[in-house]
C-alpha positions, 0 to 999 in steps of 0.5 A: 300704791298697795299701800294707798287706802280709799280711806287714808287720810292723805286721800281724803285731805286732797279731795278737800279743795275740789269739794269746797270748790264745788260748793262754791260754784254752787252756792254761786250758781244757786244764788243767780238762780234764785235771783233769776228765778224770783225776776222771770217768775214775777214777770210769769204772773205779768198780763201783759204779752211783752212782759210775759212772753220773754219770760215764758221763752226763756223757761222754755228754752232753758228747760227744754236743752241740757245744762251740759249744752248751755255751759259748752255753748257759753264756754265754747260757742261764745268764746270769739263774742264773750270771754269768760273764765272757767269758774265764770262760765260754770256759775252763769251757765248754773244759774241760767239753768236753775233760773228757770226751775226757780221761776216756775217754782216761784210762780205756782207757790204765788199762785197757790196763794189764795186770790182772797188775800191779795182782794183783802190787801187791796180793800185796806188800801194796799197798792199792787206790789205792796200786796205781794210784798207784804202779804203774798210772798211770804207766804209763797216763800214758805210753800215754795222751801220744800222744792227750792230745797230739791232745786238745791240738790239738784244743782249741787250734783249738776255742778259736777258738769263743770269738770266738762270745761276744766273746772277742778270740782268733786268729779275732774279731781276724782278722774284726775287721781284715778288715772294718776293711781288707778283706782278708779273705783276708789276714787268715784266712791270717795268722789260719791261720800263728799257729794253724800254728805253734801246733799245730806246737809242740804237735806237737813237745812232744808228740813229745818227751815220747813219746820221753823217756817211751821212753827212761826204759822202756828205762833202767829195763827 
């Protein structure tokens, strides 16, 4: 055990699976968030009170409880009704929870688009939904990168949370060796360089987006 380094590449190399296993749960859950989000957002901006109301409750519930509550309840609370996997439970219940972030993001970037374009859409004989297809969400997709892109941090170090119910991402694997070696601090170092650079990349695809997105407004503008 003296001889181990936190450093060596023997320890780094086991560390791999677990941190292709977190980015898959989150890339899974970031994209059943999206889908989610961009639903119950649109359904958000519905007038109608059977339309809207659902919606409403679902971000209120979701936003208002912890996501280690809902993947417990999901894994554990509804084993007898819905059997669901390990990996499974950690997407759905990812998903679920970032859903309702998305949508609440989603909704304000449309809403801050200006009223204006969507009457001027209208007057050139546009229906409804080709308005915001063609005119107003583009617009919100732009103005709603800089969020998403935290929503994504964000979603990637919640993912660690799936180690509450056996999934062997970044942070099971990391206790899993500290107990096996005892170096624990170590092991949670090396645990925080993998999420480090994870973030750091998100980070930066997200950086760049933003300034393609700007560079297309000033080539068209």
């Amino acid at each position: 055990m003296a001889g181990n380094s936190v450093f060596s590449w023997e320890l780094i190399k086991g560390f791999l699976p677990a941190a292709l296993m977190t980015l898959q749960v989150t890339a899974l859950g970031i994209s059943a968030g999206l889908l989610l989000g961009l639903v119950f957002g649109l359904l958000r901006l519905a007038r109608n009170p059977l339309v809207n109301a659902p919606a409403k409750l679902y971000i209120y519930v979701i936003r208002g409880t912890p996501l280690l509550v809902q993947l417990l309840l999901l894994y554990f609370g509804l084993y007898h009704f819905v059997k669901l996997d390990q990996l499974t439970s950690a997407v759905v219940a990812l998903g679920v929870h970032n859903g309702a972030y998305i949508a609440e993001i989603i909704r304000g970037a449309i809403q801050s688009v200006d009223r204006g374009q969507r009457e001027a859409g209208i007057s050139l004989g546009m229906t409804g939904p080709k308005v915001m297809r063609r005119i107003i969400l583009p617009q919100a997709v732009k103005r709603a990168i800089p969020p998403l892109g935290n929503q994504f941090i964000i979603a990637l170090k919640d993912s660690s949370l799936a180690s509450a119910i056996g999934v062997r991402e970044l942070l099971l694997y990391s206790r899993q060796q500290a107990s096996a070696n005892a170096m624990t601090l170590e092991m949670m170092l090396l645990a925080s360089v993998f999420y480090l650079i994870m973030t750091s990349i998100l980070t930066f695809l997200t950086r760049t987006a933003e300034k393609r997105l700007q560079i297309s407004d000033h080539r068209t503008s």
